[in-house]
VONU-936225 format. One record per residue (C-alpha): residue number from 1; x, z, y; residue in one letter. Coordinates in steps of 0.2 Angstrom, whole numbers, padded with zeros to 4 digits. Example, Ala and Ser with C-alpha at 12.3 -4.5 7.8 and 13.67 -1.06 7.14 Angstrom:
% residues 2
- 1, 0062, 0039, -0022, a
- 2, 0068, 0036, -0005, s
This chain:
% residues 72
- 1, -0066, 0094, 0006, x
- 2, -0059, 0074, 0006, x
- 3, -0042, 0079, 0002, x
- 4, -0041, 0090, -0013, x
- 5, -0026, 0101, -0018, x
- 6, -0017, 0087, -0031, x
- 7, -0016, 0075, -0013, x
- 8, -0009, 0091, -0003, x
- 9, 0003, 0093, -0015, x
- 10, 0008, 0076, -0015, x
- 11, 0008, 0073, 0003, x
- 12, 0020, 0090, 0004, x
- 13, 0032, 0081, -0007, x
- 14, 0032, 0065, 0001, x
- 15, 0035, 0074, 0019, x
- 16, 0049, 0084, 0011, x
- 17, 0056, 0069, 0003, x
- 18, 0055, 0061, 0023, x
- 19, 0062, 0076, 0032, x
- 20, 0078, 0080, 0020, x
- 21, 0081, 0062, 0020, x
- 22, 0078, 0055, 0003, x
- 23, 0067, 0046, 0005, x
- 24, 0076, 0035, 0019, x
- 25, 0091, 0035, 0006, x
- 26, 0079, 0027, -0008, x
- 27, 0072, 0014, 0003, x
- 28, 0089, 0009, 0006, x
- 29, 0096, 0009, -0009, x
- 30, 0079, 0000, -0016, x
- 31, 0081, -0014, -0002, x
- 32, 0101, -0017, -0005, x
- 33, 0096, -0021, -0025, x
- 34, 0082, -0035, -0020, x
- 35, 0066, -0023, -0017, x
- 36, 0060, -0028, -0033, x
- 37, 0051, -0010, -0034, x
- 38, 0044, -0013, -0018, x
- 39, 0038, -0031, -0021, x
- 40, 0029, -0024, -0038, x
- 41, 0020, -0012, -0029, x
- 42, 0015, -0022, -0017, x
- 43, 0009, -0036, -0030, x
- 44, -0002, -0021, -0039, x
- 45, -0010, -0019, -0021, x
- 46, -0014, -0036, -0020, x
- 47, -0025, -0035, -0036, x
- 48, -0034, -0020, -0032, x
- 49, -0049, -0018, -0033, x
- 50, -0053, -0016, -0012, x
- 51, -0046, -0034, -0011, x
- 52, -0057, -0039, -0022, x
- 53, -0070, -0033, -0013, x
- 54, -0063, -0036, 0003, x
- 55, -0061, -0054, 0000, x
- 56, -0081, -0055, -0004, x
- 57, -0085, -0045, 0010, x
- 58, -0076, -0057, 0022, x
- 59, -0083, -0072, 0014, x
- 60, -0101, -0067, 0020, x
- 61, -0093, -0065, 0039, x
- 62, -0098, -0079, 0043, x
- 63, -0092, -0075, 0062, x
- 64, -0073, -0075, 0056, x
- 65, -0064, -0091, 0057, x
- 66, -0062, -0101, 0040, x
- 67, -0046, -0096, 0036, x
- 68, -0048, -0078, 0038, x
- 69, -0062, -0078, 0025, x
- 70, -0049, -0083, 0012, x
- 71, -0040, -0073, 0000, x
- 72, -0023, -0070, 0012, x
C-alpha cells in the first residue's frame, strides 16, 4: 500500500544490480575518477526539501545542544 509497483520495480533493479555485482563495479569505478557523481548527489540531498525542514524543526528543540540546532 506505501510502496507501490514503480518502487518494487526499482528496488528489484537495484538488488539485481547488488547481487550480479554491478553495482560494486560502478562505485568503484565512480570513486577511482573523484566521486564527483556521488558528491552531486549528495549536494541535491543536502538542499532537499526534509533538510529544510529539518533544520526548522531542530531549531525549536530547545533541549538539543546549540550546535546541533544548526544547519550541519
Amino acid at each position: 500500500m506505501v510502496v507501490g509497483d514503480n518502487t518494487r520495480k526499482a528496488m528489484k533493479k537495484v538488488l539485481k544490480q547488488i547481487q550480479n555485482g554491478s553495482f560494486a563495479k560502478e562505485w568503484i569505478k565512480e570513486n577511482k575518477k573523484g566521486g564527483k557523481k556521488f558528491a552531486k548527489l549528495r549536494e541535491g540531498a543536502k538542499r532537499h526539501q526534509i533538510e529544510e525542514v529539518g533544520e526548522q524543526l531542530r531549531k525549536m528543540m530547545s533541549w538539543l545542544p546549540r550546535r546541533r540546532r544548526a544547519r550541519r
